[in-house]
N, C-alpha and C positions, 0 to 999 in steps of 0.2 A: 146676408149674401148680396145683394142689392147693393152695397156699398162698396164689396171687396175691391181694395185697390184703387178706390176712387179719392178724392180731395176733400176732405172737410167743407162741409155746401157753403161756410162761410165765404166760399172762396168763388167769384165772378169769374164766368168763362169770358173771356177775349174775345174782341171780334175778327172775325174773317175777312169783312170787306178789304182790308187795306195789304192784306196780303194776298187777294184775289186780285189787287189792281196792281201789285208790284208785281206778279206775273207777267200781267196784261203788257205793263210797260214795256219788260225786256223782250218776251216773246214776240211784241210785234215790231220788233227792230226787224225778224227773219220775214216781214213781209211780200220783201222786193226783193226776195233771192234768188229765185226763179229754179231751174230744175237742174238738177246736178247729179251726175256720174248714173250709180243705179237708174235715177228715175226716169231717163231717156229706154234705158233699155225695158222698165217695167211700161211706159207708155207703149213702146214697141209691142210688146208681148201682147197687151188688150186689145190693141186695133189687129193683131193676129197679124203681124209684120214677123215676129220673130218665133222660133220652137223653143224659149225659154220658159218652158213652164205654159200655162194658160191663165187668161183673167180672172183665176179663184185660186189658184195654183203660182202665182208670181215671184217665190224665193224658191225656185228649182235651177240652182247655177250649174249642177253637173248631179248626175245619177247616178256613177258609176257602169256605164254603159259604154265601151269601149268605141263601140263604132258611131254612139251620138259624139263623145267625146272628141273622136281624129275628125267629124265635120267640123266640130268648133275650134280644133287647129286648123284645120285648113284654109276655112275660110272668115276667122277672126270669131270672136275676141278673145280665144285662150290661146297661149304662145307656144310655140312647140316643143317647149321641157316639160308641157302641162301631162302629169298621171293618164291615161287611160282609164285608169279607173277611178279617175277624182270623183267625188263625189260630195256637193254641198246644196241639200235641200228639206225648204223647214215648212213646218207646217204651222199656217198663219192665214188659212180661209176669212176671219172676221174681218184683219184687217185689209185684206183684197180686197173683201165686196165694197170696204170704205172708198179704197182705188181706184176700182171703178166704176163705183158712183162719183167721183172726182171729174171724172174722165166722161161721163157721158152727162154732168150737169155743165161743167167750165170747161171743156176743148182744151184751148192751148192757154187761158188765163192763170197763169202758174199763182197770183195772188189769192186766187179763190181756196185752190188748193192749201196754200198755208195757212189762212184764216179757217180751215176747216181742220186744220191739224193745231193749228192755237185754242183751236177750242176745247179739243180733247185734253189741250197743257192744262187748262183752266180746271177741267172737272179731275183732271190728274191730284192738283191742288186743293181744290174742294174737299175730294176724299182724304188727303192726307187732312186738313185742318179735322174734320169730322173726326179723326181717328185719334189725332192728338189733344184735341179740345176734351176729348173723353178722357183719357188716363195722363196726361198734361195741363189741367188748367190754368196754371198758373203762369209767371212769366217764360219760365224754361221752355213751355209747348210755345207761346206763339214766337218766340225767338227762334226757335226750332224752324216752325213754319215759315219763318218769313229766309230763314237760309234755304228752307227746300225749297220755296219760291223763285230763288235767284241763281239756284245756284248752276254754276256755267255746264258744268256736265252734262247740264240739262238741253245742252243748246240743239244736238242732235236730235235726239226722241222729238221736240218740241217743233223744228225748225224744219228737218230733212225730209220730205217728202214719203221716201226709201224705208224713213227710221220709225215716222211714226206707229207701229207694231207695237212698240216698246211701252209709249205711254198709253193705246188702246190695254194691252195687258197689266199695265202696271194697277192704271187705275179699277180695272175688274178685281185685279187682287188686293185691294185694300179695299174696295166695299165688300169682296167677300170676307175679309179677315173682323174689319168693322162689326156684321152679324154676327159674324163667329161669337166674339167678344159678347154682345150684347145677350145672345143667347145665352150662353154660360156664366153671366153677371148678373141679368135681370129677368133669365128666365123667359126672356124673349121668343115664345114658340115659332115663329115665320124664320129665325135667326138662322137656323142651322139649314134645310134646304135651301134659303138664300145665298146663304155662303156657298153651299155646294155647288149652286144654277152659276154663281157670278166668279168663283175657281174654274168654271167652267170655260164661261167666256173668256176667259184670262186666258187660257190657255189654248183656246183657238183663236186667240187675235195675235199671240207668240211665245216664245221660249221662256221672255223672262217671265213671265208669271211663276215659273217653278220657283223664280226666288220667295214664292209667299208661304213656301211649306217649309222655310227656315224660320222664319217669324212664326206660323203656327204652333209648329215644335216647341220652341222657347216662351213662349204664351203659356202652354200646355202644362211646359216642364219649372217654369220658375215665377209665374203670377193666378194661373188659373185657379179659382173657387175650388173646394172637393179633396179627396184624397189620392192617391198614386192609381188608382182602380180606376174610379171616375174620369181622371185626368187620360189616363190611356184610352178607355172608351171614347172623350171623345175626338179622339183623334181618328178614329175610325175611318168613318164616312173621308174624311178628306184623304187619308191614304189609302182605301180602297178607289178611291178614283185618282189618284198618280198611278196605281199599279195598271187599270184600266190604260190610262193616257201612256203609258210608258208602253204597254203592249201594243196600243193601236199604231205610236209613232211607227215602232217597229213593222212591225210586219203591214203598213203601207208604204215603203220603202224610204222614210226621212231619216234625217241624220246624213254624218258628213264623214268620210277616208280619204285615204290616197292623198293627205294633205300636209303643208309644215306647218298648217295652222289649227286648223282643225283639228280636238283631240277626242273621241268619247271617250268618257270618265270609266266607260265598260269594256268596250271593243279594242281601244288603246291606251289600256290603263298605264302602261310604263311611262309612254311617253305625256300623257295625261301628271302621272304626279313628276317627273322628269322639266318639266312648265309650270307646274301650279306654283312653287312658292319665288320664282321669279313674276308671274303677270299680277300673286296676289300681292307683294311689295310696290310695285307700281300702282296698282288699285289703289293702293292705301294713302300711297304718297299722291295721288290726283283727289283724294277724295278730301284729304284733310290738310293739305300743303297747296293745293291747288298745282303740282309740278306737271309741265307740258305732255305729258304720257303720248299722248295724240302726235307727237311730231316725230318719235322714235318709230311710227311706219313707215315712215319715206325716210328716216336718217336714222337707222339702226345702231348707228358707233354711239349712240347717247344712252343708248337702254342699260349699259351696265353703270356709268356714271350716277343714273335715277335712282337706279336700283340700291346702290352704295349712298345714296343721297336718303330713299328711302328709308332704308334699315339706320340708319343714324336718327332718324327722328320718330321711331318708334316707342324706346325708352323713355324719350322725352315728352310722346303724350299719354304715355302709362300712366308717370309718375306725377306729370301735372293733374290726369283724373281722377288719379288716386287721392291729391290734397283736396280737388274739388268736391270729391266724395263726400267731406265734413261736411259740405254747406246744403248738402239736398235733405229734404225731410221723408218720412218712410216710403211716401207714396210715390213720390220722381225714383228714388233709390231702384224701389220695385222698376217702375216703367223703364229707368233708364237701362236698368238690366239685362230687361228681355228683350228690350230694341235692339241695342247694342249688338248679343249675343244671334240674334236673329238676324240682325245686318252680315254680322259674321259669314251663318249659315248661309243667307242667301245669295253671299259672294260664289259657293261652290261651283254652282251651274256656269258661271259666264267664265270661269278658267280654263274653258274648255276652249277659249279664243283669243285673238291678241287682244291685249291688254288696253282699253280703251276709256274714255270718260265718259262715254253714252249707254257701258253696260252696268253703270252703277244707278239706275235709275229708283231702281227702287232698296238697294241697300244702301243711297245716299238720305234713306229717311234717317235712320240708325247713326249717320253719321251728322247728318246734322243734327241730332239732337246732343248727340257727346261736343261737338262743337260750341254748343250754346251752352253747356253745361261751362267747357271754360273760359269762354269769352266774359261770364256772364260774374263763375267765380274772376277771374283777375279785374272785374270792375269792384267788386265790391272789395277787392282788396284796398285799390288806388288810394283812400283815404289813412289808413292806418297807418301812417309814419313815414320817415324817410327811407328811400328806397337803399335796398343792402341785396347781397345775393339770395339769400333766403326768397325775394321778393321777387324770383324772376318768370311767377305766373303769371303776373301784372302783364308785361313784356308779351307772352305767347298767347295773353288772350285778345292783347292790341294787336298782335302781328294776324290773329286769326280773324280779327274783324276788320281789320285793312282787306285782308284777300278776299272774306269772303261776302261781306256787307257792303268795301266800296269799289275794288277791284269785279269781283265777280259779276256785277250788273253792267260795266262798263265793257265787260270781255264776250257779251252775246251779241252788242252791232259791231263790235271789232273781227269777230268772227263772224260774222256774215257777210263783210264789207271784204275781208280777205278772201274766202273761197268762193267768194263768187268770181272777184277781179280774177282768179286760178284759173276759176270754171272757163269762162269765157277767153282767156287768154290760149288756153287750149285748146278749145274748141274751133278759134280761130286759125290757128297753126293745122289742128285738123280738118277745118275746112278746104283751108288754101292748098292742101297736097295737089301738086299738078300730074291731074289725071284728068286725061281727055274726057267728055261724054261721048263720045264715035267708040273709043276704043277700049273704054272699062274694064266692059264685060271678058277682052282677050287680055290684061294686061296680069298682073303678079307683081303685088307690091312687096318689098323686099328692105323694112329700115332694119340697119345695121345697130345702130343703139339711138332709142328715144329718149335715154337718160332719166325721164319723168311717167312714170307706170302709166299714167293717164294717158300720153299719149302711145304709150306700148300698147293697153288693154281695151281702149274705146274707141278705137277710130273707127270701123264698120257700125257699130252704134249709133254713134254720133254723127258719120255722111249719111247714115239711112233715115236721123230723124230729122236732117233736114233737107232731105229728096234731093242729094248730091250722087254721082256716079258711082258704082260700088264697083269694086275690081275683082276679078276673079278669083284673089284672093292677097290676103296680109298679112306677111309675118313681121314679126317683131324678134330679132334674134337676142338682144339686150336690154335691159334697162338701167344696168348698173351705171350707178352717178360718179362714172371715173372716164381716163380715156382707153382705146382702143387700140391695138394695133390689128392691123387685117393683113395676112398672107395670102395671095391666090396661088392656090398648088394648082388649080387647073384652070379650063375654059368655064366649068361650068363649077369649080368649088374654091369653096375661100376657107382659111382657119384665124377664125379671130380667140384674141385671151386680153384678158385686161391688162391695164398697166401698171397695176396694184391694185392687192389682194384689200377686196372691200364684204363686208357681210351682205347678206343676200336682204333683200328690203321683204317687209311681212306680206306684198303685193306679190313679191317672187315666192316668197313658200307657201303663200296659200294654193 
């Protein structure tokens, strides 16, 4: 039993260092990003500036509360098409306290902050090598590991102040799954409460930990030791405490409505599967195509192109892992299987939201390993004769390790170097609004269209974290990226409509 699923011991584990330092490389390109959108409003919220929540309580963006809600129109930063009953807030206390320990060791040294969330990328990594170096020893895990190392998806969780949540969570859930494993491999008695204390953690540091109860599942159901009895047994323990964690979300008021982004997979089931197999083609196509998913928030005309771009290249990595299939021996087969199949699963939970590169943090382990599985078949093919169509996995494993071995590491200072130049270019436009300091407090600021959600949704944020004059209050009546025409029917009313019909941006439907 000791052995089940493991690698012929002939066989040398890899080492980690070198893909603990291909982390280090890219991640600390995000060192000099400085603080960006959320993070001004969550600095806010700890120094007790804002009612967004409280410093252990920091991802409370609306409750559902009608009359906190019409303050936050009135007087910024939700716009006045905003629900009355919106409602988006998660429950993530571990990684608060991380926030505000942030905040009351480095003040306003935003670099501190990022070397402290580079750190958490690091042990992110760790725990993935540890996990793969077990049921991957050979070359296919550390290839694995060195794309989950790099890969750009990762630049959020790792970089974004806001974000980090994701990798505090991510990495509780793969030391909790780690024990899992070990326990029900080697008999490991500490393994299973381990796992349970560290699913735990995972899940008050944030959401996505729930992706780790799709990997469980598929552990359970297609490599675990034991028979269908035992295997169910030990699923217990971990889904007695989802059911736990599912009742406590609830009935302490989290979770998200009233939104065009927000879906629960229970309360708004329709509209829940009505989005899932559009944001899960998108996923798919950013996870293993590397396509821009992330730009279709502010430029919605592109999400059905992806999407049609996606679904075309699904067939195409069926069928190339289908021939790669031949080259794996019983034990990858196994591994690859249940990864895979559990990356799948753990996609479920984050469909619940727009479609992004930063919610694949940890069903990007699954997907790198099927990656590596073909990059690694189309090298070995390279040698066997001249190339013919039959030969065109050669092709998709070159094109997969261009994007994601020498593009991907190149594409975390390009994105840091880009939204910061954003951050700051806006921030600027919202500082220089000419609004007296004498007459602030009486004035009503009133933009007709800010065309860029940032500066429709952040301007009271952003004057108050830098002790500018705040006005009595800011509406934002547009954001759409077109032009305007404006009628005044009266002294005190205007009717504006677009100048063409443009989709609403994912910053307007949330």
């Amino acid at each position: 039993m000791r052995n089940h699923g493991l690698a012929p011991p002939a066989v040398k584990p890899w080492p980690m260092l070198p893909m603990l330092l291909a982390a280090l490389m890219v991640s600390a390109s995000g060192l000099g990003f400085g603080f960006f959108l959320d993070d001004h409003l969550h600095l806010l919220t700890i120094d007790g500036h804002l009612d967004f929540g409280s410093p252990f309580d920091l991802f409370r963006f609306g409750t559902g509360n009608p009359e906190e809600n019409l303050n936050h129109i009135n007087l910024g930063p939700k716009p006045w098409y905003a629900a009355l009953e919106f409602k988006a807030h998660f429950m993530r206390p571990l990684s608060c306290a991380t926030m505000v320990l942030d905040r009351r060791l480095f003040g306003e040294h935003a670099v501190f902050y990022h070397a402290h969330s580079i750190l958490w990328y690091l042990v992110l990594v760790y725990a993935a090598a540890l996990l793969l170096r077990r049921i991957l020893p050979g070359t296919l895990g550390a290839l694995a590991l060195l794309l989950f190392a790099i890969d750009e998806a990762h630049w959020f969780p790792a970089v974004w102040w806001s974000n980090r949540n994701a990798t505090i969570a991510a990495t509780f859930a793969l030391l909790g799954l780690l024990a899992h494993i070990r326990a029900r491999e080697d008999g490991w008695r500490p393994g299973h409460p381990l796992a349970i204390l560290c699913f735990t953690l995972g899940l008050l540091a944030g959401e996505t930990a729930l992706g780790i109860f799709g990997f469980l599942v598929a552990y359970e159901g297609l490599s675990a030791p034991g028979g269908p009895r035992r295997r169910f047994l030990a699923l217990i323990p971990a889904g007695f405490l989802f059911v736990v964690y599912a009742m406590v979300y609830k009935t302490l008021g989290y979770g998200a409505g009233a939104s065009g982004i927000y879906f629960d997979p229970i309360g708004a089931w329709p509209q829940f599967l009505l989005h899932a197999p559009g944001r899960l083609l998108l996923l798919f196509g950013t996870q293993f195509f590397s396509l821009p998913v992330d730009l279709a928030i502010l430029t919605p005309q592109i999400k059905l192109p992806l999407m049609i771009g996606c679904l075309l290249t699904v067939p195409l990595l069926l069928l190339g892992m289908r021939l790669a299939w031949r080259q794996l021996d019983a034990t990858e087969r196994r591994a690859v299987t249940w990864l895979a199949i559990g990356s799948g699963l753990a996609v479920l939970p984050v469909l619940s939201t727009f479609a992004s590169g930063r919610l694949l943090t940890l069903p990007s382990l699954g997907g790198a390993v099927i990656i590596a599985a073909l990059i690694r078949h189309g090298w070995r093919m390279r040698g066997d004769g001249a190339m013919s169509p039959w030969r065109w996995p050669i092709l998709l494993g070159a094109w997969l390790a261009l994007l994601h071995l020498v593009l991907a590491p190149l594409a975390w200072p390009l994105q840091t170097a880009t939204l910061r130049f954003a951050s700051k270019a806006a921030e600027r436009v919202i500082l220089d609004a000419p609004i007296g300091e004498e007459t602030a407090a009486q004035q009503e600021v009133v933009v007709i269209n800010a065309e860029n959600p940032i500066f429709g949704f952040y301007p009271i944020i952003i004057r108050m974290r830098y002790d500018r004059p705040i006005p009595q209050s800011w509406r934002t009546l547009s954001v759409a990226p077109c032009d305007h025409y404006i009628h005044r029917t009266a002294l005190d009313t205007i009717e504006i409509s677009l100048a063409e019909p443009v989709p609403m941006t994912d910053f307007e439907l949330l």
